[in-house]
mmCIF file of the C-alpha atoms, coordinates in Angstrom:
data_MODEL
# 
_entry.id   MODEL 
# 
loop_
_atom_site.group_PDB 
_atom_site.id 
_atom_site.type_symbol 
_atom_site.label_atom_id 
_atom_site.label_alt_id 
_atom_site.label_comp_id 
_atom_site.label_asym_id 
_atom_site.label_entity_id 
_atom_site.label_seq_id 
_atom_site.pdbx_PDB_ins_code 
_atom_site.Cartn_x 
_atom_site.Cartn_y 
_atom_site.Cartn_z 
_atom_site.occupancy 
_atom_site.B_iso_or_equiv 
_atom_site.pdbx_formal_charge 
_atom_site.auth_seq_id 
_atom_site.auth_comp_id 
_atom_site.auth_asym_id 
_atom_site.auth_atom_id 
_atom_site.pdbx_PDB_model_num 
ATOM 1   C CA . UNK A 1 1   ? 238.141 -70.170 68.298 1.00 0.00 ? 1   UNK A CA 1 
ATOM 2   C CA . UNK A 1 2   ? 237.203 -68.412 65.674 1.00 0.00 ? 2   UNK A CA 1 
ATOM 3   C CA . UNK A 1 3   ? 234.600 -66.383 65.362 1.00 0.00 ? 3   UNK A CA 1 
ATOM 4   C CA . UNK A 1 4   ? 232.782 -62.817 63.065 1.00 0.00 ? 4   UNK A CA 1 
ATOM 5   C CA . UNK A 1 5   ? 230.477 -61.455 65.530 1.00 0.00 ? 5   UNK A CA 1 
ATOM 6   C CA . UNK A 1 6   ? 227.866 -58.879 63.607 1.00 0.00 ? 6   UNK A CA 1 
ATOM 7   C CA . UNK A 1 7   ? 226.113 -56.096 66.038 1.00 0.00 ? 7   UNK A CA 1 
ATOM 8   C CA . UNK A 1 8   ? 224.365 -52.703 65.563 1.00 0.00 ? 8   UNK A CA 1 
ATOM 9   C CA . UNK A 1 9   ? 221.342 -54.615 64.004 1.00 0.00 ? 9   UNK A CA 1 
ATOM 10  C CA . UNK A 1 10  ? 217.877 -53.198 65.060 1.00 0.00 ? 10  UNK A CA 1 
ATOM 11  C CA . UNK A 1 11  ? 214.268 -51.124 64.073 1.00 0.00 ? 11  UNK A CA 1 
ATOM 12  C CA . UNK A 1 12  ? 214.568 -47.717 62.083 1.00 0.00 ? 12  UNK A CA 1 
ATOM 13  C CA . UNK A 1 13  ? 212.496 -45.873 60.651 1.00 0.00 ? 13  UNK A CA 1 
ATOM 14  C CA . UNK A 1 14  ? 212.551 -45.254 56.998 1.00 0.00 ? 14  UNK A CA 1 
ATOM 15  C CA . UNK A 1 15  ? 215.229 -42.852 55.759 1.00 0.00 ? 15  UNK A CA 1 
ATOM 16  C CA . UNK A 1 16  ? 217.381 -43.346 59.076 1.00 0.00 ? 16  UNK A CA 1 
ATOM 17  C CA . UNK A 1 17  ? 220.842 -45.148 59.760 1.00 0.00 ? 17  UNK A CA 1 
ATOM 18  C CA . UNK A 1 18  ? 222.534 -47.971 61.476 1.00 0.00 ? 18  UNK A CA 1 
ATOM 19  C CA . UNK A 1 19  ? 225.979 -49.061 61.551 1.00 0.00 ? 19  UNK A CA 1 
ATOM 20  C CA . UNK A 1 20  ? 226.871 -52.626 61.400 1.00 0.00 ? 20  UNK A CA 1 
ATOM 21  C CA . UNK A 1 21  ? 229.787 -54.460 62.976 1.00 0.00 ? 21  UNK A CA 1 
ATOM 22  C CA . UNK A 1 22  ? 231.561 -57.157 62.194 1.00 0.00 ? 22  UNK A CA 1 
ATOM 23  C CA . UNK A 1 23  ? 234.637 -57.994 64.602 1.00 0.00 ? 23  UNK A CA 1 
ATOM 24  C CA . UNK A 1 24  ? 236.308 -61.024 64.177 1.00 0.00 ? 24  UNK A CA 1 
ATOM 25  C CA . UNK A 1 25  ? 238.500 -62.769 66.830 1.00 0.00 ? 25  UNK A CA 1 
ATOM 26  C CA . UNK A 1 26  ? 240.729 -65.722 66.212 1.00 0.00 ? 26  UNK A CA 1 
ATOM 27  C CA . UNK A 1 27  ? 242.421 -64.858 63.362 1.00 0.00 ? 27  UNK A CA 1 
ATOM 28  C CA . UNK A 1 28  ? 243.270 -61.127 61.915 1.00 0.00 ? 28  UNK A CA 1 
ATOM 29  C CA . UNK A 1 29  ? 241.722 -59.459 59.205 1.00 0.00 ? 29  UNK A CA 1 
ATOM 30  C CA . UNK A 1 30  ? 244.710 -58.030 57.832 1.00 0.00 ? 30  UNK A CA 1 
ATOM 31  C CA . UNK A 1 31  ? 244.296 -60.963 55.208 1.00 0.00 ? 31  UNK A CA 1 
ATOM 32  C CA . UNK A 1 32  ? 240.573 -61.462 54.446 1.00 0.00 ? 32  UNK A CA 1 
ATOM 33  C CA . UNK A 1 33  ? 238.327 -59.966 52.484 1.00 0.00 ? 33  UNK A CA 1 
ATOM 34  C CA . UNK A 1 34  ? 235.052 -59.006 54.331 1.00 0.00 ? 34  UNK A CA 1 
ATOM 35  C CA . UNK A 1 35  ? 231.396 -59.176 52.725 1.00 0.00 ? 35  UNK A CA 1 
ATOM 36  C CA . UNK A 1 36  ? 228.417 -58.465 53.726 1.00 0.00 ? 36  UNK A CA 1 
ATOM 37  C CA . UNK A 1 37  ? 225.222 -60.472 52.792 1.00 0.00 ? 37  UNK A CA 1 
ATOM 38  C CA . UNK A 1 38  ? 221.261 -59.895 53.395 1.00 0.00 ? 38  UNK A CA 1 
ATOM 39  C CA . UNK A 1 39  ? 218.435 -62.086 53.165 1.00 0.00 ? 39  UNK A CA 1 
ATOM 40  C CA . UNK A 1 40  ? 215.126 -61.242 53.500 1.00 0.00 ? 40  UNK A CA 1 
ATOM 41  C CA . UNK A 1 41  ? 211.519 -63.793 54.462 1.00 0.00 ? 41  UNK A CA 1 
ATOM 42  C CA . UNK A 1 42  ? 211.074 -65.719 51.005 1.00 0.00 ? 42  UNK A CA 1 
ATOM 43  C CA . UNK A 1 43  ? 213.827 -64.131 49.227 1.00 0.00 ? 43  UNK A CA 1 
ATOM 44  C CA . UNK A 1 44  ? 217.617 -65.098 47.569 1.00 0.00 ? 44  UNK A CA 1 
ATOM 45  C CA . UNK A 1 45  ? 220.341 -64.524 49.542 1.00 0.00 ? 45  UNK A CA 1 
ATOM 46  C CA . UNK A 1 46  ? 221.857 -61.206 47.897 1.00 0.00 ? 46  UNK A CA 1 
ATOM 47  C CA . UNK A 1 47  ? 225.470 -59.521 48.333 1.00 0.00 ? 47  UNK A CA 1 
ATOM 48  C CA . UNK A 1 48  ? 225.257 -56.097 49.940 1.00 0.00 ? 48  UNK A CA 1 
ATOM 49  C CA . UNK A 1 49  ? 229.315 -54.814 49.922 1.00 0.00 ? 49  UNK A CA 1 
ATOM 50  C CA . UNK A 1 50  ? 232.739 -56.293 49.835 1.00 0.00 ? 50  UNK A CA 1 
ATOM 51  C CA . UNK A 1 51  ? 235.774 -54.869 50.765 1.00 0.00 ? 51  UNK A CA 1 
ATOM 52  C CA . UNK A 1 52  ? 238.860 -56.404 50.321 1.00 0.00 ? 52  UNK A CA 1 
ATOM 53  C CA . UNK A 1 53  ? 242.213 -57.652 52.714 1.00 0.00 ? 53  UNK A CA 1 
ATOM 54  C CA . UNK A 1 54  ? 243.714 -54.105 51.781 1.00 0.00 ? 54  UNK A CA 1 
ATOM 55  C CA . UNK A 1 55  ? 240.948 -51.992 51.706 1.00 0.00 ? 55  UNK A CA 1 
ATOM 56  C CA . UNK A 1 56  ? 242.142 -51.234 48.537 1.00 0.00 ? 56  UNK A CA 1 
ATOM 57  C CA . UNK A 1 57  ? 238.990 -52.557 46.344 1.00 0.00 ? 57  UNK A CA 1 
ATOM 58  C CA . UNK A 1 58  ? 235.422 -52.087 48.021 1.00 0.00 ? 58  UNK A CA 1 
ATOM 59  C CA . UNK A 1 59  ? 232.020 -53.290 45.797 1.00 0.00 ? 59  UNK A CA 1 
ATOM 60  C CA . UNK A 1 60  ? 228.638 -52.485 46.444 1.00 0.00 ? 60  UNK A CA 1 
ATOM 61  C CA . UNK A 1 61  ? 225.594 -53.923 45.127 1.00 0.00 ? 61  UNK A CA 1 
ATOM 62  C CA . UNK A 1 62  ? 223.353 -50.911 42.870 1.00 0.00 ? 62  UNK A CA 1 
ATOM 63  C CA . UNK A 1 63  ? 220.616 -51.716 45.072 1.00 0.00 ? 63  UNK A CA 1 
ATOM 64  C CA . UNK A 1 64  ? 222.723 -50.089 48.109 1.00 0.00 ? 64  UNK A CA 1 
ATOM 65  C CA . UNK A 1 65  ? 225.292 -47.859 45.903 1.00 0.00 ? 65  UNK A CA 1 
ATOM 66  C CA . UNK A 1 66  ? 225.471 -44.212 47.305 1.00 0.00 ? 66  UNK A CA 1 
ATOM 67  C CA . UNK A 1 67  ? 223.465 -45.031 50.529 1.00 0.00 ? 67  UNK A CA 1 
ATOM 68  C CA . UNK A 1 68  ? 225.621 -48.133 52.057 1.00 0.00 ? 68  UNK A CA 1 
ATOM 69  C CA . UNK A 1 69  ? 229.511 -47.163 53.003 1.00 0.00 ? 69  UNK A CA 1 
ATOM 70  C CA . UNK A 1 70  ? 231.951 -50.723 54.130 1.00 0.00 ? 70  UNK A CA 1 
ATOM 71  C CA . UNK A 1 71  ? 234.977 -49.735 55.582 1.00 0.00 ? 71  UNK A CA 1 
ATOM 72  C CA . UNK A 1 72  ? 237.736 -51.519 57.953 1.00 0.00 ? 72  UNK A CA 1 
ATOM 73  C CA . UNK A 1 73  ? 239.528 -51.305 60.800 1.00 0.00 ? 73  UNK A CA 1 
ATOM 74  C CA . UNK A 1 74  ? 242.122 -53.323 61.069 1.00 0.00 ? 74  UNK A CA 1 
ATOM 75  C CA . UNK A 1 75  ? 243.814 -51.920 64.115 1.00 0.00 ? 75  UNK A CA 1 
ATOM 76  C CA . UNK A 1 76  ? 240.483 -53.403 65.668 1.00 0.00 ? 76  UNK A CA 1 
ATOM 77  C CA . UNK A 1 77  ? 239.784 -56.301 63.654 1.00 0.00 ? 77  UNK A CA 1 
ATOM 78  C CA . UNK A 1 78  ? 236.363 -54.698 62.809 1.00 0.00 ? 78  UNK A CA 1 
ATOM 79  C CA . UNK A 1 79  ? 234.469 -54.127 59.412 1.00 0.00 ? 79  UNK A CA 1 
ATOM 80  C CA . UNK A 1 80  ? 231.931 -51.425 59.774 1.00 0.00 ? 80  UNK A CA 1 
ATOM 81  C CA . UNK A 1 81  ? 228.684 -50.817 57.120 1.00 0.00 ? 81  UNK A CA 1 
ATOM 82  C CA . UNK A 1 82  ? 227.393 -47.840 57.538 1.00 0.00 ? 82  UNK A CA 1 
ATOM 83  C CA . UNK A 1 83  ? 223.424 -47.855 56.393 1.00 0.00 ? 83  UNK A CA 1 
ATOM 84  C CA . UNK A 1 84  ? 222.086 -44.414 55.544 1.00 0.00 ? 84  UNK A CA 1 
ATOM 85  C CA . UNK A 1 85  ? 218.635 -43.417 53.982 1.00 0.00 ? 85  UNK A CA 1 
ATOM 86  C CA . UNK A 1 86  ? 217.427 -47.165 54.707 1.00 0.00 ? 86  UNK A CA 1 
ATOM 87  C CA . UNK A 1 87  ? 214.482 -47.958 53.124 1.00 0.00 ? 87  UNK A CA 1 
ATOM 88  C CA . UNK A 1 88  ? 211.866 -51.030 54.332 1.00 0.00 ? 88  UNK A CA 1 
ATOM 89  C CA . UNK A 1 89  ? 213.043 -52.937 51.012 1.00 0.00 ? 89  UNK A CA 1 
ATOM 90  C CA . UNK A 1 90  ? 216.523 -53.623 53.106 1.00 0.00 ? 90  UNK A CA 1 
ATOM 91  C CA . UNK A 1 91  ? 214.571 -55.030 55.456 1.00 0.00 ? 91  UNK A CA 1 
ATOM 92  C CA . UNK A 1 92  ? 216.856 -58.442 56.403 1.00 0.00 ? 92  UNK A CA 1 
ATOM 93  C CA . UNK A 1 93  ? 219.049 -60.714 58.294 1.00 0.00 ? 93  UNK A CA 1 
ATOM 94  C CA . UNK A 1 94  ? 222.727 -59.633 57.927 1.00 0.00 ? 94  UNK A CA 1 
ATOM 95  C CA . UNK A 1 95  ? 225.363 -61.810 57.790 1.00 0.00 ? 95  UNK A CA 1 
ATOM 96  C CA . UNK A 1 96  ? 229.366 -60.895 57.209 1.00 0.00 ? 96  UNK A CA 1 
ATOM 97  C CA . UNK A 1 97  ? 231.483 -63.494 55.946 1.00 0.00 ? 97  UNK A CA 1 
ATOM 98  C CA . UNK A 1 98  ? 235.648 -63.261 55.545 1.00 0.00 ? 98  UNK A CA 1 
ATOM 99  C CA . UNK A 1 99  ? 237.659 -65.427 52.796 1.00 0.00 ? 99  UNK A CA 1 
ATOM 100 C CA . UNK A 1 100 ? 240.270 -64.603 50.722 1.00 0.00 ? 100 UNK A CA 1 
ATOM 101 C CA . UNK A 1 101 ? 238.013 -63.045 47.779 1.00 0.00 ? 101 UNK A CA 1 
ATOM 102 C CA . UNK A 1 102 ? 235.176 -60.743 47.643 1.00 0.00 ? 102 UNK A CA 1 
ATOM 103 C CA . UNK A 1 103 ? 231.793 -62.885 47.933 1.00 0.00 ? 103 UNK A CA 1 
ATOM 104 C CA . UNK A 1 104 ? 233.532 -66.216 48.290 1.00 0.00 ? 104 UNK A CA 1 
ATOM 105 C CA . UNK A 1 105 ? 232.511 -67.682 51.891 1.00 0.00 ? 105 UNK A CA 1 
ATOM 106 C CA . UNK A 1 106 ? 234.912 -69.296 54.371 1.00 0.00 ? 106 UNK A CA 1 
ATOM 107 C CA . UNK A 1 107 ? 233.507 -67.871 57.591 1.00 0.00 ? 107 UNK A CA 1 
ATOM 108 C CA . UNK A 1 108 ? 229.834 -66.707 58.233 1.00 0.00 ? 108 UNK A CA 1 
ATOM 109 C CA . UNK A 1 109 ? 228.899 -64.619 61.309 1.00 0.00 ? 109 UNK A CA 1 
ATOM 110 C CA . UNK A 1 110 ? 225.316 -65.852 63.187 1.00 0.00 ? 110 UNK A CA 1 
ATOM 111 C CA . UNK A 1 111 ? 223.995 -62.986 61.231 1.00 0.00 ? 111 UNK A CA 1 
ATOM 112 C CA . UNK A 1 112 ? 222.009 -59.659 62.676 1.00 0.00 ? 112 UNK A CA 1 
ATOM 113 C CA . UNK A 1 113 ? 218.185 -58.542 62.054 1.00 0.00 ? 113 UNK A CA 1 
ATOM 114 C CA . UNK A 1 114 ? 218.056 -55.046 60.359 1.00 0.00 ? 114 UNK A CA 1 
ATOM 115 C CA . UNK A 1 115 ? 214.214 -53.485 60.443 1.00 0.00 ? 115 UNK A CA 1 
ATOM 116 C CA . UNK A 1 116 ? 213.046 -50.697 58.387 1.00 0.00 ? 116 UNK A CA 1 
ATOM 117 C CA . UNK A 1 117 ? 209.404 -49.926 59.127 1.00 0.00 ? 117 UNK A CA 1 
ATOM 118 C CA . UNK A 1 118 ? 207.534 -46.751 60.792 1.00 0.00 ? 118 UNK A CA 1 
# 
């Protein structure tokens, strides 16, 4: 079966950090590219970060740039976002999808609640 599973979701206060996970089973991400999507209550879906099947291009959206860091792992089929000075504006579900280009959608995890409030 296969399957992205997103974890590391949860409350923070303002200015901390979470890392996300996204580990995918059934199929190897050696030959996907990974991105990361958010959606808040009421609002468009929006692309956070993409990085692709070699690692070797990795975008961000400006609303994230310098705070938000996607990276991969492919000896453990895992994509990792590391979320630092989070603010209550990225406030959102979190979803990570694979296909074979940045932003393009071919598998969706069941997405992961990310709350930034004091």
């Amino acid at each position: 079966q296969l399957q992205l599973v997103e974890s590391g979701g949860g409350l923070v206060q303002p200015g901390g950090s979470l890392r996300l996970s996204c580990a995918a089973s059934g199929f190897t991400l050696d030959y996907y590219a990974i991105s990361w999507f958010r959606q808040a209550p009421g609002k468009a879906r929006e692309g956070v970060s993409c990085i692709n099947s070699s690692g070797g291009t990795i975008l961000y959206a400006d609303s994230v740039k310098g705070r938000f860091t996607i990276s991969k792992d492919n000896a453990n089929n895992t994509v990792y976002l590391q979320m630092n000075s989070l603010k209550p504006e990225d406030t959102a579900v979190y979803y990570c999808v694979a296909d074979s280009i940045c932003w393009n959608i071919y598998y969706w995890g069941q997405g992961i609640q990310v709350t930034v409030s004091s």
